[in-house]
PABA-759824 format. One record per residue (C-alpha): x, y, z. Coordinates in steps of 0.25 Angstrom, whole numbers, plus 2048, in hexadecimal, padded with zeros to 3 digits. Layout:
N
XYZ;...
//
This chain:
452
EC7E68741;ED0E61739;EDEE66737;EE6E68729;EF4E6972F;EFEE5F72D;F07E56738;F13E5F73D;F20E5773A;F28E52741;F21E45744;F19E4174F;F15E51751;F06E54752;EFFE58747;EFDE68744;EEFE69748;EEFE6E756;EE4E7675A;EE6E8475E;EDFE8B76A;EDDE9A76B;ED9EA3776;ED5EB2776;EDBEBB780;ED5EC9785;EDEED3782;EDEEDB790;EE7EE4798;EF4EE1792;F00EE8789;EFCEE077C;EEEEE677C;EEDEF1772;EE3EFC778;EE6F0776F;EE0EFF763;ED1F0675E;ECDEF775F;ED0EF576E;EC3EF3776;EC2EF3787;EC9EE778E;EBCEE5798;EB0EE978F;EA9EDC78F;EA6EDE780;EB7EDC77C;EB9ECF784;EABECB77C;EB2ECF76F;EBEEC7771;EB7EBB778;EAEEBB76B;EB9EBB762;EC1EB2768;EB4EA7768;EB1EA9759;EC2EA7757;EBEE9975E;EC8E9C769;ECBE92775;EC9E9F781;EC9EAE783;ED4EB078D;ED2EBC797;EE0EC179F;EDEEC67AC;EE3ED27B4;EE1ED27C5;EE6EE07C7;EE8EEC7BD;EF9EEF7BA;F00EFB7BE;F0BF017B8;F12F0E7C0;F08F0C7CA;EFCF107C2;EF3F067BC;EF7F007AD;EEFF097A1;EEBEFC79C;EE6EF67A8;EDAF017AB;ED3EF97A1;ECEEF07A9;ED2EE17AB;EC5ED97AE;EC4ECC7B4;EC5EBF7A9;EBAEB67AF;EAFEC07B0;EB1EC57A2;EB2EB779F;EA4EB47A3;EA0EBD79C;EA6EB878F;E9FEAA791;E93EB0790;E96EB7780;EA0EAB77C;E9DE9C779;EA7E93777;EB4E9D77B;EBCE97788;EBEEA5792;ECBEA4799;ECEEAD7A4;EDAEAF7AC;ED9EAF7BB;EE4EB07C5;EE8EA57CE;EF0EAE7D8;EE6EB67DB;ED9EAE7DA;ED2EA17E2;ECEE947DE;EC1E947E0;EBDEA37DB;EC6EA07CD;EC0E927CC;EB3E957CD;EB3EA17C5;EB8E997BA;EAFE8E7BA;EA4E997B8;EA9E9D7AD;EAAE8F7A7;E9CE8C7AB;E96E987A5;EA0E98799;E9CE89794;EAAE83798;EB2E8E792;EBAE9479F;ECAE977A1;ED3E9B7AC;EE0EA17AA;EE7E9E7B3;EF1EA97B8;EFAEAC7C4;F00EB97CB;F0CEBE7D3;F07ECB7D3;F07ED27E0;F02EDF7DA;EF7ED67D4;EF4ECF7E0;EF1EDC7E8;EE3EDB7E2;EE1ECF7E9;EDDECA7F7;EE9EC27FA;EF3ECD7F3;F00ECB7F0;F06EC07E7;F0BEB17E6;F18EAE7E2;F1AEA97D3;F1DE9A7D7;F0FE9B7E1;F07EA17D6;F09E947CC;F07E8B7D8;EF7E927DE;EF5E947D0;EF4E857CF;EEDE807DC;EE3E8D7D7;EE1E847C8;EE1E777CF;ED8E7C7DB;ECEE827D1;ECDE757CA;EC9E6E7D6;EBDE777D8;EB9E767C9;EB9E667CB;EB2E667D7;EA6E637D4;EA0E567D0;E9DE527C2;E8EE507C6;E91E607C9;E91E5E7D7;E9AE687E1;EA4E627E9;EABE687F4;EBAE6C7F2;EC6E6F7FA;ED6E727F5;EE0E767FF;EEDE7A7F7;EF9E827FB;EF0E907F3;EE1E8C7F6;EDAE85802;ECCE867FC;EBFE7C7FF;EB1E7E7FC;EA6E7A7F0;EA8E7F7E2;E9BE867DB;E9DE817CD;E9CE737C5;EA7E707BD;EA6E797B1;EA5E747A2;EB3E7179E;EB8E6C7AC;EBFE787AF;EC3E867A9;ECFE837A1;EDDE897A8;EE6E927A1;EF2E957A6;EFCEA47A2;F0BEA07A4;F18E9E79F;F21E9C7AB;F27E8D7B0;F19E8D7BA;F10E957AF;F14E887A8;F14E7D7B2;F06E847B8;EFFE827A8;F02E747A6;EFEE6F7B3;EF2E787B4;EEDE7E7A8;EE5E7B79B;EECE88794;EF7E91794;EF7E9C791;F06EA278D;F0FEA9783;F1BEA777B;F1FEAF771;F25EA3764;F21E98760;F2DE91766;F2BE97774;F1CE91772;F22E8576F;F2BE8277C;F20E87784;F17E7E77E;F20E7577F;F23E7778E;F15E7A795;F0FE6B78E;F1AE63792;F18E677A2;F08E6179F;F0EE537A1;F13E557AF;F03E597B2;EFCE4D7AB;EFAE557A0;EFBE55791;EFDE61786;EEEE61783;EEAE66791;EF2E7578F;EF0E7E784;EFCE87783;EF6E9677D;EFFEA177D;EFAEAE77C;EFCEB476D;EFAEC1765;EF7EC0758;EF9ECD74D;EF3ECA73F;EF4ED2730;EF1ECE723;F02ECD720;F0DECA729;F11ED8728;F04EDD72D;F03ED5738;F10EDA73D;F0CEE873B;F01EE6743;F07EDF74E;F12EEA74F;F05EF5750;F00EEC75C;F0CEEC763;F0FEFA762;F01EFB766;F03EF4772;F10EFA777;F0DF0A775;F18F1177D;F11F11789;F11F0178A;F1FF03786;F23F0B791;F19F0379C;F20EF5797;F2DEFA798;F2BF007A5;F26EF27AB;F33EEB7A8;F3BEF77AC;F34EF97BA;F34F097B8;F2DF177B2;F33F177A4;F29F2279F;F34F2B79B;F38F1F792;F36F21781;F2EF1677C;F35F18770;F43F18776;F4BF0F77B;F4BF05788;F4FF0A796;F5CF0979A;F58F087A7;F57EF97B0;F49EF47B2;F46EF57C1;F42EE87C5;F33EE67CE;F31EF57CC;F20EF47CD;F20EFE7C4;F17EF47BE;F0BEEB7C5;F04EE17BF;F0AEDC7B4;F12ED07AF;F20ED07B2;F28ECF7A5;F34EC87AB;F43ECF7B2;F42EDF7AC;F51EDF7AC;F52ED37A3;F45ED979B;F4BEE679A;F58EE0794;F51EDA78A;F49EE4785;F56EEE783;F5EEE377B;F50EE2772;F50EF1772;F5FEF276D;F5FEE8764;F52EED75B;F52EFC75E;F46EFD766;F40F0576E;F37F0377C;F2AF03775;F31EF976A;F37EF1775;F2BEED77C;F23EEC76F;F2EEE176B;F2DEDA779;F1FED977F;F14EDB773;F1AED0768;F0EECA760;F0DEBA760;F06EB8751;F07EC3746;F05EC0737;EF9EBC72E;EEDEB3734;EF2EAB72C;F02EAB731;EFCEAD740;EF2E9F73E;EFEE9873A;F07E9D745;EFDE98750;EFCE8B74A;F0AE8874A;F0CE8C757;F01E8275D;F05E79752;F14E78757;F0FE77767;F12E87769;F04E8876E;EF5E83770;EF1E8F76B;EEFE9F76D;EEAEA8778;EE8EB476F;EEAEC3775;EE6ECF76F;EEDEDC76D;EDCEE276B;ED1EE0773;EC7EDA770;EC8ED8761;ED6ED3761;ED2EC675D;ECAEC9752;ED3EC7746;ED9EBB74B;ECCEB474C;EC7EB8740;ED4EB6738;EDDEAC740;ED5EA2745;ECEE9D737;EDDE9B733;EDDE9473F;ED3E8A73A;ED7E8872C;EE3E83733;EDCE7A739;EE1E7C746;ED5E8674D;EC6E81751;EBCE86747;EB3E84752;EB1E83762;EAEE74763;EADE73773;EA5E7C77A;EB3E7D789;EBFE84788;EC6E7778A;EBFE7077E;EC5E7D775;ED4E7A77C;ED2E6B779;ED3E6978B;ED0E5D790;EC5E6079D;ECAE5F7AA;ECAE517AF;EC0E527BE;EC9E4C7C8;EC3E417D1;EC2E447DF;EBCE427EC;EB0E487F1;EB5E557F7;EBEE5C7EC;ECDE5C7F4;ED8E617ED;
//
């Protein structure tokens, strides 16, 4: 594919031809998914994650991204609306998928904390086998002690002790998917770390791209440190192009340190993306979605996890409470901490002076901003520029609908896309890494008896 674009000034930049990778992400139990919408389908119905997995392949999209959830949220001591729904497990429905899709990598995102080595590794190297080459793990971690109730072990790591298993986990899993020989004989392992003490025989040969490709979700200082030494993606978010830009900037400058180079880890921040036939349009619709996703009773459920308390008796349309947030509450389990409530809180009420707004407006204007809104032809241009000016390798896309949130990107984004000569007009390897442009891992040289 031959790029029309023009060398970028000043001298010695590259030229404006990068390529740009997308993803599909499943749009499952969270606050941005629409559920009121006639359109919406069920979240574990086979048939919707066909759906999106086909119209994400027929968009010529690197993977189809599945989220994960170990244990269903509470909120007041009662289990989250949202959450009885369901949240099935990524790698079985993935499985699945790579017996409907052909070239489409399938990225799952298993948790280090509270998983094994061997289990997770082998698991995944299934997948690749059956799926041609086309496996991914994201790799996520967990201070969650309400989570880890439904597990064996129980409890939680601290937040420096998570980064550090997480890592003997990836490397350890490596080790088993290089055990065996290239002749496809197995060969015994062993690793004793300061997480695992494992040794025995692996049951697989190594899988068609090498190993399943890493992702990694983070933007802390260790999110950060943990992708470029580990991962082949990360998966992030900011929010401008110049936020993209420094974190771009940051995460590829700490490759060096690891022997690597810029090429070995696509940065993809997750993104929405609202379209119309004008500029106004699209805006209307984007303010329809948000209002869609934040009806009073989010409001009132959002507010109430930064505040620690029942503010039932709260107006959606009035005013926030004068009250302090009480810190650690538990009024909430399972869920994301946002960051300090006091300073949240402080926040939000010098927003809410300053335009007018009201609780629902509040939390409409914090937490369910649109990435991309405009035209196709406006939103095209926008994703190019921010790859083109290192703000991004590319786009994990998320949904507001499931499962035909994609639709009118694919059908009218991504042939823009192409005319600018900056999107494959066709899969032209057959692994997720060949669509990523990553390089297959190298197979270290060892004794006989793997030893780590």
């Amino acid at each position: 594919m031959t790029s029309t674009a023009t060398p970028r000034k000043p001298r010695g930049r590259r030229p404006l031809n990068k390529h740009i990778h997308l993803a599909a992400h499943f749009p499952g139990v969270n606050n941005t998914t629409v559920w009121t919408d006639p359109s919406s389908r069920s979240q574990i119905d086979f048939a919707s994650f066909e759906h999106l997995a086909r119209t994400a392949e027929r968009g010529l999209f690197d993977f189809f991204f599945l989220a994960e959830g170990l244990r269903l949220r509470e909120h007041k001591g009662r289990v989250h609306d949202l959450d009885v729904v369901g949240r099935p497990e990524s790698v079985t429905v993935l499985n699945a998928l790579a017996a409907v899709t052909e070239r489409l990598g399938l990225a799952a995102t298993v948790n280090a904390t509270f998983n094994e080595p061997y289990e997770t590794a082998r698991r995944f190297a299934t997948l690749d086998h059956l799926s041609g080459g086309r496996a991914a793990w994201n790799v996520v971690t967990s201070s969650d002690a309400f989570t880890g109730e439904n597990f064996r072990r129980g409890g939680y790591l601290d937040r420096a002790d998570r980064y550090t298993r997480a890592a003997e986990f990836v490397a350890t899993a490596r080790e088993l998917w290089d055990s065996w020989t290239p002749e496809g004989e197995p060969r015994p392992f062993a690793h004793t770390g300061r997480h695992f003490d494992i040794e025995g025989e692996f049951t697989l040969p190594r899988s068609p791209q090498g190993h399943p490709v890493v992702i990694q979700a983070g933007d802390s200082p260790e999110g950060r440190e943990f992708a470029a030494s580990a991962a082949d993606v990360i998966f992030t978010r900011h929010g401008t192009l110049e936020a993209g830009r420094a974190f771009y900037a940051d995460v590829k400058s700490r490759l060096a340190t690891y022997g690597r180079t810029a090429e070995d880890l696509k940065i993809m921040p997750g993104v929405t993306v609202v379209l119309g036939d004008t500029a106004a349009e699209a805006q209307e619709r984007a303010a329809g979605i948000r209002r869609q996703q934040v009806s009073p009773q989010n409001a009132l459920l959002t507010l109430e996890q930064i505040w620690g308390v029942d503010l039932s008796a709260y107006d959606p349309d009035g005013p926030l409470p004068d009250i302090e947030p009480v810190v650690d509450s538990g009024l909430s389990q399972g869920r994301t901490e946002r960051g300090d409530p006091r300073a949240i809180a402080e926040q939000w009420r010098a927003l809410s002076r300053a335009k007018g707004l009201s609780i629902r407006q509040t939390v409409i204007e914090t937490t369910t901003r649109q990435s991309f809104i405009g035209t196709p032809q406006a939103v095209a241009a926008e994703l190019d520029e921010f790859v083109q000016s290192d703000a991004a390798d590319g786009f994990i896309l998320v949904p507001h609908l499931t499962p035909g949130g994609l639709d009118e990107f694919v059908d009218q984004v991504v042939p823009l896309l192409q005319e600018r000569g900056v999107y494959r007009t066709e899969y032209t390897g057959t692994t997720l890494r060949s669509h990523l442009g990553l390089k297959e891992p190298v197979r270290p040289a060892r004794e006989e008896g793997l030893t780590a």
